[in-house]
N, C-alpha and C positions, 0 to 999 in steps of 0.2 A: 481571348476576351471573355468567355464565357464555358463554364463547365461542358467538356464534351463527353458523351455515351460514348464506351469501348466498342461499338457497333455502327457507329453514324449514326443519323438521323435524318430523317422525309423534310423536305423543304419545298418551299414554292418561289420561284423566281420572278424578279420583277424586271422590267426593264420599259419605262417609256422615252419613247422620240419626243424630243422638244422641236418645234415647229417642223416634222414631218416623223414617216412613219418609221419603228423601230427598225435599226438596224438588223436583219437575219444572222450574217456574221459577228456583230459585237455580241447577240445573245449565245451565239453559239460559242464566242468566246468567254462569256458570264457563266457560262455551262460547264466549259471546264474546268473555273476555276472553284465551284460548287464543289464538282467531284476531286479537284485538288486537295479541297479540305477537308475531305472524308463525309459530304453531304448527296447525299441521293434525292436528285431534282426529279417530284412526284408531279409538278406542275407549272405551270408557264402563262404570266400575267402579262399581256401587253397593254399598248396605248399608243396616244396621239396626244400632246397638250401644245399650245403656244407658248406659254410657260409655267414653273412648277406650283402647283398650291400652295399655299402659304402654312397651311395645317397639315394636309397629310401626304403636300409631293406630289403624289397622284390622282388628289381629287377626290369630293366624297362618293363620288358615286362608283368608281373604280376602286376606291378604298373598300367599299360594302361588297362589291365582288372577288376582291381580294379576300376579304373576313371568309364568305362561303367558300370560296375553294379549296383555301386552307382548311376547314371543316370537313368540307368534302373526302379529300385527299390523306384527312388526317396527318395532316403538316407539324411538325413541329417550333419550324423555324421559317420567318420568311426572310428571302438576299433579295437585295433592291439593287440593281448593277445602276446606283450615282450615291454622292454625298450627301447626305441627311444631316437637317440641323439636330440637335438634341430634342427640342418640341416637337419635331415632324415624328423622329421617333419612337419617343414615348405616346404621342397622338396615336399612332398608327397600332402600337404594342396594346393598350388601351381599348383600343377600337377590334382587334382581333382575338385579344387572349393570348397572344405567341411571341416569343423573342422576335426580333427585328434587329435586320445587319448591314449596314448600306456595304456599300462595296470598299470601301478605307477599312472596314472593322474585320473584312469576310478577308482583306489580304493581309494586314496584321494576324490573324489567325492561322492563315497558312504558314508564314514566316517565321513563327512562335514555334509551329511545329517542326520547320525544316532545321531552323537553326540547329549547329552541333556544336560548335565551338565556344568556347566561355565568350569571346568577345564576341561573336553573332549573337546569342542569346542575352548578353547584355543589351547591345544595339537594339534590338528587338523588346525589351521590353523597357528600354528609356521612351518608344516612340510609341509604344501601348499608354503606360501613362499619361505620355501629352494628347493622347491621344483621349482616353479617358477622364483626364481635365476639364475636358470640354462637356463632357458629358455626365458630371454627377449630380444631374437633375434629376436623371431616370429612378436615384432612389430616394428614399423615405419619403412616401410619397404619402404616411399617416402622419409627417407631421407637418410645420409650416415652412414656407420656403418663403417666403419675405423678403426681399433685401431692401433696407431703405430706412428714414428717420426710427424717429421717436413713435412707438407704439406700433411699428410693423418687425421689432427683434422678437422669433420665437426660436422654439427648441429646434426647430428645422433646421433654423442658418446656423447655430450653435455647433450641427451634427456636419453641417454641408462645410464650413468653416476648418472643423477638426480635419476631414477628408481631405481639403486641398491644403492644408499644413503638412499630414504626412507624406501625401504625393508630392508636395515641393523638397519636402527632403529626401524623400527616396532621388528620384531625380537628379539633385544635386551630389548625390552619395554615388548614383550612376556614373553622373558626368566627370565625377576627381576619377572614378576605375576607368571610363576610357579613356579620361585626360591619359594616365599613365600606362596605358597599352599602346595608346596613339606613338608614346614618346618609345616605346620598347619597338614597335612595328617602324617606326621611321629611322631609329635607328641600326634594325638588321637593312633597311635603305641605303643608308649610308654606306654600310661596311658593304653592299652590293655592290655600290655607286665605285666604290673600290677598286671591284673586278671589274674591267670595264667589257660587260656583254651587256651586248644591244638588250631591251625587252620589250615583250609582245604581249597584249592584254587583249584577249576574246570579251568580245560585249554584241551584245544584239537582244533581239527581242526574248521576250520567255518561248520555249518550247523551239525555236531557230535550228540545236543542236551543237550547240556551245561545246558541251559535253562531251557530246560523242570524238565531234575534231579533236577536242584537248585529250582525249583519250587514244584518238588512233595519231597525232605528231608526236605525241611524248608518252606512250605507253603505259601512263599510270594509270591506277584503279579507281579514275572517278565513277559516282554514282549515276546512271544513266538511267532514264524514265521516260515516256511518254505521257507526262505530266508538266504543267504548268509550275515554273520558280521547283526545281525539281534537285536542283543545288541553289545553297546560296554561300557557304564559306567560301571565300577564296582557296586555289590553289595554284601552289606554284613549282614546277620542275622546269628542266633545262633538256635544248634540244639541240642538236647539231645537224645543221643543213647542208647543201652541197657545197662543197669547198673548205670543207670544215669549219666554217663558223659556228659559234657557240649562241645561242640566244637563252635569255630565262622568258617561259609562256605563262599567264597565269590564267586563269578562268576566271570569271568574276560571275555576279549575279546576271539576271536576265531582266530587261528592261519590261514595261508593260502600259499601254495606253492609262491614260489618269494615274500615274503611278501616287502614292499618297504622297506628300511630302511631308509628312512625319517617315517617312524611311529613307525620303531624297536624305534630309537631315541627319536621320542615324546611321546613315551607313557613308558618312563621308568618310572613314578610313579602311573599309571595303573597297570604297569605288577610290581612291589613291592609286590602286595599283594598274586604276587602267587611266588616270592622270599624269604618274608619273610614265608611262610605258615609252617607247619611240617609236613605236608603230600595232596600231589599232587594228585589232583583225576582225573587221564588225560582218559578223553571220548571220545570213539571209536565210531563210525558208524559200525557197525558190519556188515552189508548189503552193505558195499561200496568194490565193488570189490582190489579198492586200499590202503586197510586200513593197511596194515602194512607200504606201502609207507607213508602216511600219518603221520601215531606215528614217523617214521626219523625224517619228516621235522620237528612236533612239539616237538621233541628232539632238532634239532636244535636249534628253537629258542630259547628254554629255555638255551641251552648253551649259546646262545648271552644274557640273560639279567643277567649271572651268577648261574640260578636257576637248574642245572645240579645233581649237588650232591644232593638236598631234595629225603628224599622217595617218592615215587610215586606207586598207584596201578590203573593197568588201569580197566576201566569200558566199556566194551563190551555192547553199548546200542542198542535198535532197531533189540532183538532177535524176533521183533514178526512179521520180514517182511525174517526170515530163520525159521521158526517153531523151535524154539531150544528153550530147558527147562531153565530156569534158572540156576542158579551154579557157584561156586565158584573153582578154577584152584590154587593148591599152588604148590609154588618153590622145589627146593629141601632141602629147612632148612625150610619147613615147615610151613609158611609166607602165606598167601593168600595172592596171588600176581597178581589176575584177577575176575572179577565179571562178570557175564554175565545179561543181562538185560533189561527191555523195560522199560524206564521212563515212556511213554505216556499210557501206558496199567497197570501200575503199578506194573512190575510182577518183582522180585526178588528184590524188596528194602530193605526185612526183612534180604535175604542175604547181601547185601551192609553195612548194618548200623551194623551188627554183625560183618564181615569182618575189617569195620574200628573200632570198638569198640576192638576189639581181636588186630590189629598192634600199634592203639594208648597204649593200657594196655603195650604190647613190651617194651617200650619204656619208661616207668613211671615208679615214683623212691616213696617209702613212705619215709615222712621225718618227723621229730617234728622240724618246726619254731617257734625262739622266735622272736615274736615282740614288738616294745618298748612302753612302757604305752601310747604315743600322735597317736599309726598306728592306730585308730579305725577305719578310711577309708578303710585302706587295708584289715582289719579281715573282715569288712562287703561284701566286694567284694568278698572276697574267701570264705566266705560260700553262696556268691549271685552263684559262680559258682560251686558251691557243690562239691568243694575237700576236705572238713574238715573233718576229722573222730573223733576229740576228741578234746576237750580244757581244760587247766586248768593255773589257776592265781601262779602267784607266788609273793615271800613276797615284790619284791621290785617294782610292780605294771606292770609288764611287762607277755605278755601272752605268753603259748608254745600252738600250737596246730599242732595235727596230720594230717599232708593230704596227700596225692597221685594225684602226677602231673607228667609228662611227664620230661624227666630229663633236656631237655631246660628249660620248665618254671621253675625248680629249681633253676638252675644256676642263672638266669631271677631273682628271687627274692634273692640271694643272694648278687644279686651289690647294691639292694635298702639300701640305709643309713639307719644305726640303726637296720637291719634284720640278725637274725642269721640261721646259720642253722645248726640243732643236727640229729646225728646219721642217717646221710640219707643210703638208702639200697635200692637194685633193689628188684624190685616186683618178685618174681618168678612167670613165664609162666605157 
């Protein structure tokens, strides 16, 4: 959102409690996401209000202490950990001499940064712009901003006018490129939906250790940090659990309290892949004193992007900064419905991959598919992903075989043209 120094920059953090006093943890979590952005927090502005000022959010008299300490500290930048209207922010930029970032502006900036992939960095900057729609008050601030009859048109609205004409066409120029990425990513879906393996979509809060898990089940080389939103591209590799089942895992982004939604928004074909998943493997921070608070929020969002209904079993990570054993927690129908665990120490993954092996099996149906004499693609997939148990030819050149799949990917193969399906049966538990 704004030019950053190849060095960072000094900032002063704001954070007031609306009808009580500020949270110690939310600030501490505002603090990391400062230094997420490459921002060095030289100082720390509290408060108390009932509710927020209409002019500067936090009131002029904390505003005027805000102005000096920023001074003080020789601030560059101040982050206000809530959402700022455009007026509070220019009031407050105004009133101190210094950029001003409410917390929507301070995590689109980190996300600008992380992004790698052409479609993350588009995502990311469709939700900047609407995001800066809102806010092209903050300039030309020499000329008139008016909006309204006859004899309040000046050069201001003229200039403010041109700005949100190009923004709506960029925008729109965005939304036709991920119109047609959406349509390229749903259809390698498709051709998945093909092979019929179960999949697994990590989501939990930022900083959980998403990462690390999806690093030590499927041995790829994601990026691993002790930072906040530390990946945000998806990835996706295949894993084989005990019994040889084949699963696809993917990593997705990391959730976060107030998350904007200008990014709920830009990243609905990110967050697909833990939509479309069969089972949610939502990662705990087990050592975060707010960790049931947290599973809400990342309940929440799932309910925003539809993904409410998928199973889900949570992963209790980071047993090894509570000295607690590994182990497995199930419901009352008998369901492992918790894992406990350290990704980065490696200690309960034998339980993890049994756990999912034993809800995926739940859930699977054996069937005998016939496919028609020209599917030799599709036979080869489904023994590439080891569901076949048995084949045999029949007289008019068309194949049955036996497999065991998950009772979506049944159905999954039963819309394919030309695919039947005989005598399917649930697996007995």
């Amino acid at each position: 959102m704004f030019e950053r120094p190849r060095f960072g920059e000094r900032a002063v953090l704001v954070r007031i409690g609306l009808g009580s006093h500020a949270d110690p943890l939310d600030l501490e979590e505002f603090r990391q996401l400062a230094r997420s952005a490459g921002v060095e927090p030289m100082a720390t502005v509290t408060g108390r209000r009932e509710r927020p000022d209409p002019r500067y959010f936090v009131g002029s008299g904390k505003a005027e202490e805000l102005r000096l300490t920023a001074e003080g500290c020789q601030a560059e930048v101040i982050l206000v950990d809530h959402a700022l209207s455009p007026s509070q922010e220019r009031n407050l930029e105004q009133l101190t001499g210094r950029r001003v970032l409410d917390r929507n502006s301070l995590i689109l900036d980190i996300f600008a940064q992380r992004a790698r992939s052409f479609e993350g960095k588009l995502e990311v900057e469709l939700a900047q712009l609407r995001h800066l729609a809102t806010r092209l008050v903050r300039g030309w601030t020499h000329l008139e901003r008016q909006k309204g009859g006859i004899g309040l048109r000046g050069p201001g609205e003229t200039q403010l006018e041109t700005d949100r004409r190009l923004i709506a066409q960029r925008v729109r120029l965005l939304t036709r490129r991920l119109g047609k990425l959406r349509q390229q990513r749903e259809t390698g879906r498709q051709v998945r939906a093909q092979i019929p393996v179960p999949s697994l979509a990590l989501v939990g809060y930022t900083n959980a250790g998403k990462s690390t898990l999806f690093r030590a089940l499927t041995g790829a080389d994601a990026y691993v940090a002790d930072q906040l939103f530390a990946t945000l591209d998806p990835t996706v590799r295949r894993v084989t659990l005990p019994g040889g089942t084949c699963v696809v895992a993917a990593d997705t982004v990391g959730f976060i309290r107030e998350l904007p939604h200008e990014l709920v928004a830009a990243f609905q074909s990110t967050l697909t892949e833990a939509r479309a998943a069969t089972l949610l493997l939502h990662v705990v921070d087990a050592s975060d004193p707010r960790r049931d608070e947290h599973i809400t929020q990342v309940n929440e969002v799932l309910e925003q992007i539809g993904a409410q209904s998928i199973p889900q079993i949570l992963i209790y990570n980071k047993i090894d900064r509570l000295e607690r054993a590994p182990g497995i927690e199930r419901g009352s129908d008998g369901e492992a419905a918790a894992v406990w665990i350290s990704a980065a120490r490696a200690q309960g993954l034998d339980l993890l991959a049994a756990a999912l092996a034993e809800r995926l099996a739940r859930c699977a149906r054996a069937a005998r598919v016939r496919l028609p004499p020209g599917a030799g693609a599709l036979r080869s997939r489904l023994y590439a992903a080891k569901v076949v148990r048995a084949e045999c030819a029949t007289e008019d050149g068309s194949i049955e075989l036996a497999v065991q799949l998950p009772d979506a990917e049944v159905q999954a193969l039963a819309r394919i043209p030309g695919v039947q399906i005989l005598e399917p049966q649930l697996i007995p538990v």
